[in-house]
Each structure stands twice: as C-alpha cells, then as structure tokens.
C-alpha positions in Angstrom: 75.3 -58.7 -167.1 76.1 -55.4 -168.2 74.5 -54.0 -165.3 77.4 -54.7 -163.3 79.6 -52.4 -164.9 80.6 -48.9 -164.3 81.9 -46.3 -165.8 83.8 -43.9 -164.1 84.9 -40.4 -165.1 87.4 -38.4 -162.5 87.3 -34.3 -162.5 85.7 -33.9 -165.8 85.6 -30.2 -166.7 83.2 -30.2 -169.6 79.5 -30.8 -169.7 79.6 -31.8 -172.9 81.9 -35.0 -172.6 79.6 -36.4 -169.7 76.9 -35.9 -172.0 78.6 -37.5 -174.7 80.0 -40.1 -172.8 76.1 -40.9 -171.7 75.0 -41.3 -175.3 78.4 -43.9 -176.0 77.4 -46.0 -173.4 73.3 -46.2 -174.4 75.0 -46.8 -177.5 76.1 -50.0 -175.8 73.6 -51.1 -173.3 75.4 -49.6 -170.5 73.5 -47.1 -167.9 75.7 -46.9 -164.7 77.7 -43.6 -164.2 79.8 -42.5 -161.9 81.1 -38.7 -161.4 84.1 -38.4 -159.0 84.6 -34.8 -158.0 83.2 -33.8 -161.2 84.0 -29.8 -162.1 81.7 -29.6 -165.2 78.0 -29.7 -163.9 75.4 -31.6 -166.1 73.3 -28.6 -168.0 71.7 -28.2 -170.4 74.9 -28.8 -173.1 75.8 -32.2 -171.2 71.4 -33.1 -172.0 71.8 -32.2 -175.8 74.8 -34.2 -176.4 73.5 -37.1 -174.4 71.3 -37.1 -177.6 68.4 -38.9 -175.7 70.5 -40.4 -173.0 69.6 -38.1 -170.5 68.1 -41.1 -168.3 71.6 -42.0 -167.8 72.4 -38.3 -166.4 69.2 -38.1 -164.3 70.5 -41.6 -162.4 74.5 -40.1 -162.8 76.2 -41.0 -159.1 78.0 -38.5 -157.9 80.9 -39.3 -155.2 83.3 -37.2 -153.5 86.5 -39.6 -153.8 87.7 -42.4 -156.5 87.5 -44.5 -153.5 83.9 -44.2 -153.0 83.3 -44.8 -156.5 84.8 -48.2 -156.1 84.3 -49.3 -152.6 81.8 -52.4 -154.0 83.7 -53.3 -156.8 85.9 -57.0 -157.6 87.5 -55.5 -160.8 88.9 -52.3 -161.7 90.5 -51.1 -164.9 92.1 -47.6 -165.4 92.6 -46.3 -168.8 96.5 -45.1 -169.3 98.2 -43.6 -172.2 101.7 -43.4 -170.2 104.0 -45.7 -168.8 104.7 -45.7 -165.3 107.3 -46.2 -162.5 106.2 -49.4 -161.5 104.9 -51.9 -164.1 101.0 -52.5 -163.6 99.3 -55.3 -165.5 98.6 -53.6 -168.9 95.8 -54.9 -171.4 94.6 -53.5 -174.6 90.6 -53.0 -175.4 90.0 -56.9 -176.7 91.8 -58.2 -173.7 90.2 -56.2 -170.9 86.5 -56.7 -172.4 87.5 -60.7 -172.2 88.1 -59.9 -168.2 85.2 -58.0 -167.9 83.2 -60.4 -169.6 84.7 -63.0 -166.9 84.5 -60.7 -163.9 80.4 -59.9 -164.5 80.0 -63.6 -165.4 81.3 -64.4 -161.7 78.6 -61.7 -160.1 81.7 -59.3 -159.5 80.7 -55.5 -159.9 83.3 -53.8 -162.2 84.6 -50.4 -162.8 86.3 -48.7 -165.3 88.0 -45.2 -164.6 88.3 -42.4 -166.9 90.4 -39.7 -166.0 90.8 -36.1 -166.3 90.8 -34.3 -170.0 93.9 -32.7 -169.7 96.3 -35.3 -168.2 94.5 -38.8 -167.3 94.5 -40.4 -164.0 97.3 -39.6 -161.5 99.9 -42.3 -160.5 97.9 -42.9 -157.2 95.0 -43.1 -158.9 96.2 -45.9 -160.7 97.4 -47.8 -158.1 93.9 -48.8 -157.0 93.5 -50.4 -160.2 93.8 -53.9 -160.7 95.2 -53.6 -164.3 95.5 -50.9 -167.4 94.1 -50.2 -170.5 95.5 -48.8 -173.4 93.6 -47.9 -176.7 96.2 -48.2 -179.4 96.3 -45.1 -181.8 98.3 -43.6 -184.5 101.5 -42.5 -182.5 101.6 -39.6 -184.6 98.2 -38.7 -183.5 97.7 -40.3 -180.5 95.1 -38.4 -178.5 91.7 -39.7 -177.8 88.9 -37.5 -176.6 87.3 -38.9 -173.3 84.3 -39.6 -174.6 85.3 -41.2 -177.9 87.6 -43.6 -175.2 84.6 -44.5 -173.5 82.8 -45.5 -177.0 85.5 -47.9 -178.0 85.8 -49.8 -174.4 82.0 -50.0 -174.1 82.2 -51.4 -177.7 84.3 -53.4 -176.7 83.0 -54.8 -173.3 79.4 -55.2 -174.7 81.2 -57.7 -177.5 82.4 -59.7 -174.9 79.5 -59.8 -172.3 77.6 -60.9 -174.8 80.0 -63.7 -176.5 80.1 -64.7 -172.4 76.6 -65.7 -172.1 75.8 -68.8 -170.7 79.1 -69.6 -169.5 78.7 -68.3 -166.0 81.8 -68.3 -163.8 83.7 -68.8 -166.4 86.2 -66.2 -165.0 87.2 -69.3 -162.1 87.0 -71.6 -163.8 89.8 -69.9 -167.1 92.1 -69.5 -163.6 92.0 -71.6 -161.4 89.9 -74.9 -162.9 87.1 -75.2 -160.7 84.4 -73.2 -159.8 85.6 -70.6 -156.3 83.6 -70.9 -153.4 83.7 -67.5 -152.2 83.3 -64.3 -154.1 86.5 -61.8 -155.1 87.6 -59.2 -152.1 85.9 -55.6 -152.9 88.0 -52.4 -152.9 86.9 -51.2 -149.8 87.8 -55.1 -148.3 91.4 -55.2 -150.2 92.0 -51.6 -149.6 91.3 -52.1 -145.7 93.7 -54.9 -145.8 96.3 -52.8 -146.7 96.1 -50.3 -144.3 95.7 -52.8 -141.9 98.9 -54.6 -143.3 100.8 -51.0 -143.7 99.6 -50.2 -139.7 101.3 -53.5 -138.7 104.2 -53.6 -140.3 105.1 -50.1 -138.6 104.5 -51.2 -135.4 106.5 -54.3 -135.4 109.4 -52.2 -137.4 109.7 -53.5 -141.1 108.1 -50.5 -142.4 109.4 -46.8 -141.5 106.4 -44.6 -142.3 108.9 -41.7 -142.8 111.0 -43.6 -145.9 108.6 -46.1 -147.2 109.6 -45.9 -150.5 107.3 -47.7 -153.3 106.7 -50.8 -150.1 103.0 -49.9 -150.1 102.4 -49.2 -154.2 104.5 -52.8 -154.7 102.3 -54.4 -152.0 99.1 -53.4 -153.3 99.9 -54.1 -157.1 100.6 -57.7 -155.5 97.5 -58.5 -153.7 95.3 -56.6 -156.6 97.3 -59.1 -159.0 96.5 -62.4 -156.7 92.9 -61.1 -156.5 92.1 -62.4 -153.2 88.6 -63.6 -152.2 87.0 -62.1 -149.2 87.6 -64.8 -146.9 91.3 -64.9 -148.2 91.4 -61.1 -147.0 89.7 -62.2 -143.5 93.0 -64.5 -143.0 95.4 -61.9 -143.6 93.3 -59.6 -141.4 93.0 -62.0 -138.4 96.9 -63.0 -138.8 97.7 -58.9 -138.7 95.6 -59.1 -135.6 97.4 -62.0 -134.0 100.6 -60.3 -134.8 99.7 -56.6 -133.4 98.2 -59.0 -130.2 101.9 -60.1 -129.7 103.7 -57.3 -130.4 101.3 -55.0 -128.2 102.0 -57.4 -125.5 105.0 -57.9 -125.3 105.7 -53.5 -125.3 103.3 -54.3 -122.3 105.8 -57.3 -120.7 102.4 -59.6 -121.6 101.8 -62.8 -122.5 99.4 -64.2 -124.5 97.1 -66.7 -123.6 97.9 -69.2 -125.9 95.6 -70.4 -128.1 93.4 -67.3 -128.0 94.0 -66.5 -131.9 91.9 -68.3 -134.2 90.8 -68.2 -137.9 88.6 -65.4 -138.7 85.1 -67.0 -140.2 83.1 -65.0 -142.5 79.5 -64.4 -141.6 78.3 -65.8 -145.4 80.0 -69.3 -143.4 78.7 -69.4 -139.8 79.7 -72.9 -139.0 83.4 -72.1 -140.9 83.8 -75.9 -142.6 84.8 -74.2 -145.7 88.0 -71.5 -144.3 
C-alpha cells in the first residue's frame, strides 16, 4: 500500500536535501517522488547523500505546478509550522499516518507536500490541502530540516500502513459505517468543481470577482473537509450546469424546456441505479 503515497517537495534549492530526502524514504519503503518547480537540480551531491537511493532520483517526477503534482490524488496533507488565517484541519505525525493508512487502504493515491527550505508552503499552497501536519519540536528550537521532516512522517506513515493490513477500506467504514460505493473525488475532480462553482456564482451575482474576500478559500476548506466522492462532485457539477442553463436563458428572454436537466451519471455506472 505504500505505493500509493507521495511525497512531494515544492522549490527545493539544495541537491543535497532531495538526496537526503530519497534515502529517508528507502529508509521506509517509500519510492514515489515528486519535484514541483524544483531550483536545486539532482547532481552528483543529491546521488551521494541519497546513500544508495539513487533509484528513487532516477524515477524523481518532475512537474511544473503543485497542481500537477496532485491532480490524481484523494488525500493531501501539507506540512505547516505556522498558524493561519483560516483554521484548516490540523493533525500531528501519529494522527495523519492513521489517515494515510485509511486513505491507501481505500485505493486513494495520497500526497504529502513539503515546502520550501526557507519559509514552508505559502498560504495558497495550503489551501489545496485537505488537512495539516505539524511535527511537534522543542519551541525553543523548533526548526526541522526538510529532509529530517520527511524521515519522521514516513516513519510514521510506514507504522501505520503496516498496522492497517488486512483491514481494507477501513477508512469508510471508521466514517461513515459501511463500505462507499464510489471512490473519493481527486484534486483535479474537486478542484474543477470549484471553479466551476466559483464561475457560477459570478454569473448569477452572489459572488463579486473583484471583492471575494476568503468566499473561495472557506468553500474549498469545506468540500476538501466533506471529501466528496466523484459521483458526489458530478451532482454539484450537473446542478451548476442547470443553474448557468437558467440564468443564461433567461439574459437571453429563454425558457427552458422543462425537464431537460437530469442527473449527471458517471461512466464507472452506465445504467445509473446507484446515483
């Protein structure tokens, strides 16, 4: 199950941390890494600290935007040493390896971000997480170096993966009771969504796009809280649709044919007895 977990590192400007980072996570059976606009290229100092990792930096993925690096993925977790504006669900080390644990269990692919050296992930960055993590330290002393962050989490994720084995799903079943019939929404799926949702509520007036305040951060941190399932997301979509359809025309002094919006049905369910 471990091989559907990430680990993400944003702008990283030494070779040496993504080298090191490479050897923490062979240190815990994790292989997938993902470089988001990486500034430190991997040389010959990232290869020697890998200390015989370097099959993890030959298969390193490279992307051009955090987005990309998560567009596939059910769970994300960002690591944070600062509180924020908005309250985001906030776990410590233990905590988010248990949701981990629950997320792989369920076939969900997860990511966990790593940000900068110098001053973490921004505050958008974040909100494209579903929750926080925090690595409690000696306040006095309270810095972690990227890599060494990395260590403990994967520690901490491989201890719960493998306490999870065999109990498959469990991640439905701990919330809601009973086993969910349709996989968790994606980032690229929830993220959609909200664009769509953001589009619509301009055009029918709740939402000025030149004021919008925290609307769209408090939105997101909503939906990424309710963890929506994909056909869940296909509702909202086709319901934004419906109401754009309306709105469009009646601008146009249009009516509607009536009953010419219906439920959206996702291709995994052709004959749609399940929506």
């Amino acid at each position: 199950m471990l091989n559907k977990l990430r680990i993400v590192m944003v702008n990283t400007t030494h070779p040496g941390n993504i080298g090191a980072a490479a050897r923490a996570m062979k240190n815990m059976g994790l292989s997938r890494l993902y470089l988001v606009d990486p500034i430190a290229k991997i040389d010959d100092e990232a290869m020697q600290r890998s200390s015989r990792a370097e099959d993890i930096l030959n298969n390193v993925v490279i992307c051009d935007t955090l987005e990309e690096a998560l567009a596939d993925c059910g769970l994300v977790v960002g690591t944070s040493a600062r509180s924020r504006t908005i309250p985001w669900p906030l776990m410590n080390p233990r905590q988010c390896g248990d949701r981990v644990a629950q997320a792989v269990s369920a076939d969900n692919e997860v990511a966990i971000v790593f940000g900068r050296e110098s001053r973490g992930l921004t505050n958008e960055e974040l909100h494209l997480c579903h929750a926080h993590v925090h690595i409690p330290t000696e306040e006095s002393f309270s810095s972690l170096n990227v890599a060494q962050a990395i260590q403990v989490m994967a520690y901490e994720m491989r201890l719960a993966v493998h306490e999870n084995v065999g109990q498959e799903d469990q991640e439905s079943q701990e919330r809601w009771g009973v086993d969910w019939d349709y996989p968790l929404a994606t980032h690229e799926q929830l993220n959609g969504m909200l664009q769509h949702m953001e589009q619509t509520m301009v055009e029918i007036g709740f939402l000025n796009p030149d004021t919008p305040k925290q609307l769209m951060s408090r939105l997101r941190r909503l939906y990424q809280r309710a963890a929506p399932d994909q056909v869940e997301i296909n509702i909202m979509r086709g319901m934004m649709t419906a109401m754009q359809s309306q709105i469009r025309s009646a601008d146009k002094g249009l009516t509607p044919e009536a009953g010419q919006i219906s439920e959206p049905v996702p291709e995994s369910d052709p004959e749609g007895d399940k929506v």
